[in-house]
DOMIGU-780917 format. One record per atom (N, C-alpha, C): x, y, z; residue in one letter. Coordinates in pm, whole numbers, plus 50000, padded with zeros to 5 digits. Last residue first. Layout:
// DOMIGU-780917
XYZa
...
This chain:
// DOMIGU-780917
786566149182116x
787996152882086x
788346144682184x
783796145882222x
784226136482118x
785656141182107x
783226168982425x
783386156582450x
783906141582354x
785096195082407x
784106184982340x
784436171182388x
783886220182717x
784766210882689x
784046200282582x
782456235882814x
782776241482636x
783766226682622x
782416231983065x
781036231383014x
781296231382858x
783876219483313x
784476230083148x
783456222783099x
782736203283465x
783336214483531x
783826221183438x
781166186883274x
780526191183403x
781466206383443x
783696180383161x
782656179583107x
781716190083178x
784936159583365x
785356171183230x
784236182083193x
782706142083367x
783256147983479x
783946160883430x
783286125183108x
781756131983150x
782116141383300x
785636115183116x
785666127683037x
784146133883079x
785386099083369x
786306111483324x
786106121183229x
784016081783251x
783236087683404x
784616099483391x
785166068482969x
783766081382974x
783756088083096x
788516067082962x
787126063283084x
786346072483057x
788566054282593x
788976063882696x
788066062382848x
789606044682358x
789166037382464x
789726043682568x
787806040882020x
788886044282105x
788796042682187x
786676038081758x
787666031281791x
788466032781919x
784956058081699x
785896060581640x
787506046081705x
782586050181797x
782576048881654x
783776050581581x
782866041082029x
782606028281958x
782756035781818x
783656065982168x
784436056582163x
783996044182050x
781496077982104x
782556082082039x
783326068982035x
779696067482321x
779476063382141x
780786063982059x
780946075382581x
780546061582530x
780026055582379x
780516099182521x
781856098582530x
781676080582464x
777546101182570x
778196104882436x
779606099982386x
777076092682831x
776686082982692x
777076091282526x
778606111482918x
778996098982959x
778506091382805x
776456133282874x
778036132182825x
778566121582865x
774486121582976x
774636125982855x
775646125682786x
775506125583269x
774386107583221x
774946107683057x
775646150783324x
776756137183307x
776626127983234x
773166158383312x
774386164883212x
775116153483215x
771936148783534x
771736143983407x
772816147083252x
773756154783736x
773126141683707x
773046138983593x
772836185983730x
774106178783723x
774326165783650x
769846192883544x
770386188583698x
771856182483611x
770226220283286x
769706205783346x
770606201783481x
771456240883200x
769756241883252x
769616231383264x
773976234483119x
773726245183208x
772486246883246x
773446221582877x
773476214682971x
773396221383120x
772836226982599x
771816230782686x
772126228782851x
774396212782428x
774376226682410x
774226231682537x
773626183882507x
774496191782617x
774706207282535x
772076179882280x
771056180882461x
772486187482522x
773516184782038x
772356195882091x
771916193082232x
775206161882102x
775386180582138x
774756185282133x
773296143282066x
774276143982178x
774396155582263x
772896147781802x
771606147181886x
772386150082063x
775186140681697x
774436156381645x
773926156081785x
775066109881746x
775976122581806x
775836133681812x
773876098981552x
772926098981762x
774196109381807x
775206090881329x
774216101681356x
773226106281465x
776966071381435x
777796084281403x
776396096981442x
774776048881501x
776046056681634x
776436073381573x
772836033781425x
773006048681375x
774016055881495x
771196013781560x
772406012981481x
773526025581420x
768946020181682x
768826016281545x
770336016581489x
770206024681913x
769256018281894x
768976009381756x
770666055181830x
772066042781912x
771496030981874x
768856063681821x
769266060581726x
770546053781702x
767656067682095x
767136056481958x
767556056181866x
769746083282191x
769456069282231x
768876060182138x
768656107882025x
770036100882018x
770286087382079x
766556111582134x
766536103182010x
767886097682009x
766946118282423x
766096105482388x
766636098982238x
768356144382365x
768736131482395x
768086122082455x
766056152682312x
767316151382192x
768146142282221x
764716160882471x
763906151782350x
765446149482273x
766146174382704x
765936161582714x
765476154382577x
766586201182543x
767116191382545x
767096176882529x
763406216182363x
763636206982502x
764696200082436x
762396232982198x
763436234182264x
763956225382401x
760516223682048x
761906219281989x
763146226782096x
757976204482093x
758606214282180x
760226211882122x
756936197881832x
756346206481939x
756346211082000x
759036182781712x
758096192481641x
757596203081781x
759426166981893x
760356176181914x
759676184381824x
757566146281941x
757376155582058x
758566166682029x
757866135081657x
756756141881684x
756806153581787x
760476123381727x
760136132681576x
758946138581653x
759506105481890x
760226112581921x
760346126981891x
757526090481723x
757216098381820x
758116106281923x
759766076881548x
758266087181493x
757956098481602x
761206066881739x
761796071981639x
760836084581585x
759726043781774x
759856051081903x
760446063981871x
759556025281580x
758116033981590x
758696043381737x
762356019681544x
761406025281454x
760346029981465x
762646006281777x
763586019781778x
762696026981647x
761775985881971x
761305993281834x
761496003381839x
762255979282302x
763365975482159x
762295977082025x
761175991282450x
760565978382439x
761285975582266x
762216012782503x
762886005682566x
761685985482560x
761316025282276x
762676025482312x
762896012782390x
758536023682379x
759086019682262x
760726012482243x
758466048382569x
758146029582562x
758836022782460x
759946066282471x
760246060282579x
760046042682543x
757536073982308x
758856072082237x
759436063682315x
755586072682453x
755326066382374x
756946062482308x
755876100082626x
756516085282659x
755936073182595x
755956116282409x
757236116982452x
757466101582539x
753146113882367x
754326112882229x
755656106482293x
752236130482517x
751836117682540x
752976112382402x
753686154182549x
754126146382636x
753746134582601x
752646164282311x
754026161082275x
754856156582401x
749696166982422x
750066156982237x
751416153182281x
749186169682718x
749336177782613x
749856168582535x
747116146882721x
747466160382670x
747826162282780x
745076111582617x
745736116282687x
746296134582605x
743556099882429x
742646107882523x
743596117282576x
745166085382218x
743706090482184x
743066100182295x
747666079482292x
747556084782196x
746216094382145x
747396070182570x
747986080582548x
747916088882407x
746046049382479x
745526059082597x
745936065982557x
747696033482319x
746246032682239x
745486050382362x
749486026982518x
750126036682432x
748476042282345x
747906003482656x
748746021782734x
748946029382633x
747735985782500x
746265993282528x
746666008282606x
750295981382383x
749205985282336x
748155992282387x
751535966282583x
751545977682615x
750345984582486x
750565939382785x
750425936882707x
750515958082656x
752465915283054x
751905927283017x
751505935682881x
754245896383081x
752675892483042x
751995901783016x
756645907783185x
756295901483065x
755385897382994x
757035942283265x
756065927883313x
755845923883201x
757835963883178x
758755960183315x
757985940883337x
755885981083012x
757765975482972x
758305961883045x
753865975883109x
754115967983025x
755535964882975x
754345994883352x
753905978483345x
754435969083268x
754686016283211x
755886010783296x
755705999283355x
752346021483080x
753616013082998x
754846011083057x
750516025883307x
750466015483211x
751656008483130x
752156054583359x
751996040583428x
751956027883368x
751176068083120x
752606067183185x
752696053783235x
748516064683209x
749106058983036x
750506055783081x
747706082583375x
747896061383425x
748486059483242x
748636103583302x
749106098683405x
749116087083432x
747076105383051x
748566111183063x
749476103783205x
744386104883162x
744706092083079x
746636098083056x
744076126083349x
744226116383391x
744746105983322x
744266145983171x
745336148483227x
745436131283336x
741596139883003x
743116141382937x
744256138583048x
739186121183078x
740246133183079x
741566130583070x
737476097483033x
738316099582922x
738776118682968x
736136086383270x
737316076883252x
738416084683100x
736166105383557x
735756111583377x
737296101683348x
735376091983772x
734826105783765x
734296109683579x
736886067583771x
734936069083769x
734046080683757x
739296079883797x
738866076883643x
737276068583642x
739556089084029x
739476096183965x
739206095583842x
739156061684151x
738606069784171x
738266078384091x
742106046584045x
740756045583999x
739336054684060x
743786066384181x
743316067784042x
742216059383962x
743286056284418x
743306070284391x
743146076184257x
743946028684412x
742566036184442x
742116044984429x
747086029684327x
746146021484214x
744466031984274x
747616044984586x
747726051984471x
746946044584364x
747106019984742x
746426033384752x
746556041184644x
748726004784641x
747616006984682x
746976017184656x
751646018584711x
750876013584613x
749716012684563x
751026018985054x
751266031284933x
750626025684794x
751705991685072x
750085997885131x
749776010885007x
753815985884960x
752955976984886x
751295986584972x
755506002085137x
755726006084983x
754335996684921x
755485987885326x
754846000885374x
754656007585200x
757275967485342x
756185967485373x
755165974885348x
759875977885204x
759085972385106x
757195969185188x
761765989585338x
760575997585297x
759805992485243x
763565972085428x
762755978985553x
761695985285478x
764675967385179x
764185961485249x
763215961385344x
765485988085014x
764655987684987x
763885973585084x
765946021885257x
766206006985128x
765046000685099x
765256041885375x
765186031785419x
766046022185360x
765436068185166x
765716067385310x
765826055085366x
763836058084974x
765146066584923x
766316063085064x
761716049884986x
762606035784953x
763846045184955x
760616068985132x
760856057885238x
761496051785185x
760456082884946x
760716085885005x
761376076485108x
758496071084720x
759496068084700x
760676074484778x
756106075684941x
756706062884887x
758206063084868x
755846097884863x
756466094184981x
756606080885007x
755196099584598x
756326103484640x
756866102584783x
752616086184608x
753716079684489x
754796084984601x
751266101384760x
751406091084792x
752406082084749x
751016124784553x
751496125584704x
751716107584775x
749666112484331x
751266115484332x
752006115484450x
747366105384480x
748056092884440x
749506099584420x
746506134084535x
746796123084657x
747296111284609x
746086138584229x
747226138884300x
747316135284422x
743696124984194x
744646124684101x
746376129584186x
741916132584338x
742076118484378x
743606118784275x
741836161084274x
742406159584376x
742996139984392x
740876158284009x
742596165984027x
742836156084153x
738486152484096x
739466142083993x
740756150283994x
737466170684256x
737826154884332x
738676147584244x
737356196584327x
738226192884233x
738016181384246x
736596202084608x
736026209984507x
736536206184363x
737096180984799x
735886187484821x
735436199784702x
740056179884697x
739346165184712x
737156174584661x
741816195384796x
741446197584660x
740336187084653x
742786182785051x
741966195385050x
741466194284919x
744276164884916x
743356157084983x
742566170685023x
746076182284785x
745606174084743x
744086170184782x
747976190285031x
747036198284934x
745736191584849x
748356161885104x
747406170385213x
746876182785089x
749966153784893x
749436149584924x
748086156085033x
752316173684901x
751446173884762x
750166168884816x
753266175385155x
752296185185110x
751876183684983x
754906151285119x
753406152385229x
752826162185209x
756846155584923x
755746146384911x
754636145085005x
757986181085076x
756636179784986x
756376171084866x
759276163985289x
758246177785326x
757436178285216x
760806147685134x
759666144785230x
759126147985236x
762746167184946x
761806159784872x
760326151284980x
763676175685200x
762846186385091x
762356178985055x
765356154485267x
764356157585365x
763756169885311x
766726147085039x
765866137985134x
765126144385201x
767746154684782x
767886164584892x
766576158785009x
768976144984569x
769246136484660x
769236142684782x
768126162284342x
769176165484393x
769326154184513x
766376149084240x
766816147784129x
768476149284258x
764176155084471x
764976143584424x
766056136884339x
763966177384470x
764526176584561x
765006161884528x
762216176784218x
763436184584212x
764356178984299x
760256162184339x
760866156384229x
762066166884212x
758946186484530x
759346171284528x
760166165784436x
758726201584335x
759176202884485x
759756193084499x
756156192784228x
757296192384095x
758386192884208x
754506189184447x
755156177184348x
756376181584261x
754116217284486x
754466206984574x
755476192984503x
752476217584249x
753706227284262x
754636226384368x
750436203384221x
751246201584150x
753036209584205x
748446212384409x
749476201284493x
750846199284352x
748236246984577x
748406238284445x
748986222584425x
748406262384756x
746476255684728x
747226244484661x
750056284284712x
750616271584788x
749686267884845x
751776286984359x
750546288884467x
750536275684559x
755226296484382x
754386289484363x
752936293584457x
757616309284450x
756886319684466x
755496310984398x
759296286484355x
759796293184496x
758466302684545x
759226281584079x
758676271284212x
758766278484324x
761026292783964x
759786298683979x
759156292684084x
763496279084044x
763206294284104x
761886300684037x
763086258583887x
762956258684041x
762976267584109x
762856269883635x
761316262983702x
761596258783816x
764996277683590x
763846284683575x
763316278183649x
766626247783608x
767346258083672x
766016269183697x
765296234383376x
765316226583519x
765286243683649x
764076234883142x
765106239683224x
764596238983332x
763076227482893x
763716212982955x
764496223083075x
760986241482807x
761766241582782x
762606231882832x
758256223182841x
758726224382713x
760186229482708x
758976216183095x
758566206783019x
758636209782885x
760106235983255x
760436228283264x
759966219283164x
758686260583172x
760226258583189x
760586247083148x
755516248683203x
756426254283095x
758076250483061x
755966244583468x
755576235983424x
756156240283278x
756156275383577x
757056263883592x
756676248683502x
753626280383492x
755116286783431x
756066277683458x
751736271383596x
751766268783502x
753116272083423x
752636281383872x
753196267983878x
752926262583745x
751836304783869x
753036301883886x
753426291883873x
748726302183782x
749766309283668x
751286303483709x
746916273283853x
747416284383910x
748596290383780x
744426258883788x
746026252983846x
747136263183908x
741326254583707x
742136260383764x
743596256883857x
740066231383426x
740416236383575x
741126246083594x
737486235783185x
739186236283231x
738686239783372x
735656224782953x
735516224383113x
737436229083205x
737956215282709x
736566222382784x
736496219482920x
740506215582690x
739886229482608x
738306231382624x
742746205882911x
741546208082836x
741086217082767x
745796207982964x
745176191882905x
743656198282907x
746496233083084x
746696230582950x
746456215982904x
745096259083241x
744706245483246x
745626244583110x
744936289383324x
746086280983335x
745676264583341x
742306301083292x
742306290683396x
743706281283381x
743466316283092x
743126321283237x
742926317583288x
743776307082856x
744586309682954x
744136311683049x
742386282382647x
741976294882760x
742656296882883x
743666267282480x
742386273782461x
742336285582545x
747206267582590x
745696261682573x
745076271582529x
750446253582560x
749696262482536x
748036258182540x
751356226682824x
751256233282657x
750546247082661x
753486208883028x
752536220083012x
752836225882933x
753286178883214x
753376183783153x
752726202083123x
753316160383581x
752946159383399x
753916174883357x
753476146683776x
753746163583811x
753016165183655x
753456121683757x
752876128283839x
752476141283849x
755306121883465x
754036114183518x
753326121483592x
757366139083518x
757126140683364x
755306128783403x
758176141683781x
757936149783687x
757156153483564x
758306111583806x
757506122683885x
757446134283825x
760096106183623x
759616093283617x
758316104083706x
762756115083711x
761986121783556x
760606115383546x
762946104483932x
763136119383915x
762276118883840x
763326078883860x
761866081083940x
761476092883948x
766266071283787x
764966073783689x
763556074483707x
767036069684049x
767176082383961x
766466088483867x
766476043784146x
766096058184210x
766356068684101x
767876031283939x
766476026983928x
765466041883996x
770856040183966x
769946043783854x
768106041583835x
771086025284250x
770896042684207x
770296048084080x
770885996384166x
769296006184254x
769766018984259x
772886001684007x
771705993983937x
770426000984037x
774676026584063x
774846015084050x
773236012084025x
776676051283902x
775946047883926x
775356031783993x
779136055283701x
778786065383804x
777796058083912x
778866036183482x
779826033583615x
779776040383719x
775746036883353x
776626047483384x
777766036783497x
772726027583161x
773666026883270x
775226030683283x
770606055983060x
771646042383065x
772366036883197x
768126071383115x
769186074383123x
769386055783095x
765756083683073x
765796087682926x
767806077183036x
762366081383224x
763736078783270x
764516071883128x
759516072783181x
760096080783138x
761886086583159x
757546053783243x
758786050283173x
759606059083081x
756426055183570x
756626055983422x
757686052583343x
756586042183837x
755576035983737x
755616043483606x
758896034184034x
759546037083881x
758276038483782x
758896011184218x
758306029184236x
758206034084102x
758515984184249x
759155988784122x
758185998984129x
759855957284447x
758705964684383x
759085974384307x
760045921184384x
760635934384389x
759555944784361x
């Protein structure tokens, strides 16, 4: 099987909404975003809108540093696609995030168009940028990938999905003969790395998380899929820390809240993963549909275990969606 999915940033459960290869596609959204597309902090020096260096910075552009913002520290989805609109269009990130939006929405033939323009921007960026650029001709490549498995299945696509692959492994080793310790690169194969190690039993995740911790930026993304990993490599205790950590930093991101609340499902802690619940759907009006549900589904789904009761979550999370004030624990 092949497995598009290379981070392990996909915060969702499994849902009746959903079935096993919809949730696998789904969690590739957050999985491009939060990997490919990365992250964005405050830096040293604004003016080259760079936020993984404080030396040598690149140039990324202001509009698509904003969107990156929105979206990563604040968790709003809704901002950062109408900043996306007036994006610099040199930029392959701003393509990508394009991409991954269009995916979140199951909008196939947007998310195509710019997985091929991340990629061609990209491959322009090559002649003056070469480690951005080798860096994102692998996203561009990631995403039309996961284009063909969106559109095809996964049968007909699996030929053409193992060349892609490829190529993306080349693209980033390229870019890590350039400068094996930049930040924005060790953020991106770190991601990767521990969607190995989660997903492959012989796989050993230490040396991914050891990346992310020491080279990889901005701090409270490489945190964020440290928590992930963790999580889902069942140590709810050290996934717990770094949860703690990425919400210090960005305390207004939903999504971090409902991560913990997962880990603390995790650790046994049902009544107190509920707080965590409502603070991510406080917010839910700035996140894709999809994910609001996912949330309130897995909230409805605690209630029930803590209070004994036995209601269809895909109802009350539907509730939910269309009466936004609706509580989901009553």
């Amino acid at each position: 099987m092949i497995h598009l999915n290379l981070f392990p940033c996909a915060q969702t459960l499994r849902s009746p909404r959903w079935s096993a290869g919809q949730l696998s596609l789904r969690r590739s959204a957050a999985i491009f975003t939060s990997g490919f597309t990365l992250a964005w902090s405050l830096v040293a020096n604004p003016a080259l809108a760079d936020p993984f260096r404080s030396n040598n910075p690149h140039q990324i552009g202001d509009q698509t540093e904003q969107a990156f913002k929105m979206m990563f520290e604040q968790g709003d989805y809704v901002q950062a696609a109408q900043i996306l609109q007036t994006a610099e269009t040199n930029e392959p990130l701003a393509y990508a995030m394009k991409a991954a939006l269009a995916y979140i929405d199951k909008n196939w033939d947007v998310m195509g168009e710019n997985a091929r323009l991340t990629r061609e921007t990209a491959e322009q960026l090559l002649t003056t940028d070469p480690l951005r650029g080798h860096l994102y001709v692998a996203a561009g490549q990631f995403l039309e990938g996961a284009y063909t498995l969106s559109t095809q299945g996964t049968v007909r696509a699996t030929p053409a999905l193992l060349g892609k692959l490829q190529q993306v492994f080349d693209n980033l080793e390229a870019a890590e003969k350039i400068d094996p310790q930049d930040p924005e690169l060790n953020l991106m194969k770190g991601y990767m790395d521990l969607m190995l190690a989660v997903n492959l039993p012989f796989s050993n995740p230490d040396q991914a998380i050891d990346r992310l911790q020491t080279y990889a930026s901005p701090d409270y993304l490489a945190q964020r899929g440290i928590a992930i990993a963790y999580r889902d490599l069942d140590k709810p205790d050290q996934a717990l820390v770094a949860v703690d950590s990425a919400i210090q930093q960005t305390p207004n991101n939903p999504e971090l809240y409902y991560l913990k609340a997962q880990i603390l499902r995790k650790q046994g802690k049902e009544q107190e993963s509920l707080r965590f619940f409502r603070q991510a759907l406080a917010k839910q009006s700035q996140l894709p549909s999809n994910l609001a549900y996912q949330i309130a589904w897995e909230q409805c789904r605690t209630v029930n275990q803590v209070r004994n009761r036995d209601r269809d979550c895909s109802v009350v999370a539907q509730r939910r969606l269309q009466e936004p004030d609706t509580q989901v624990e009553e």
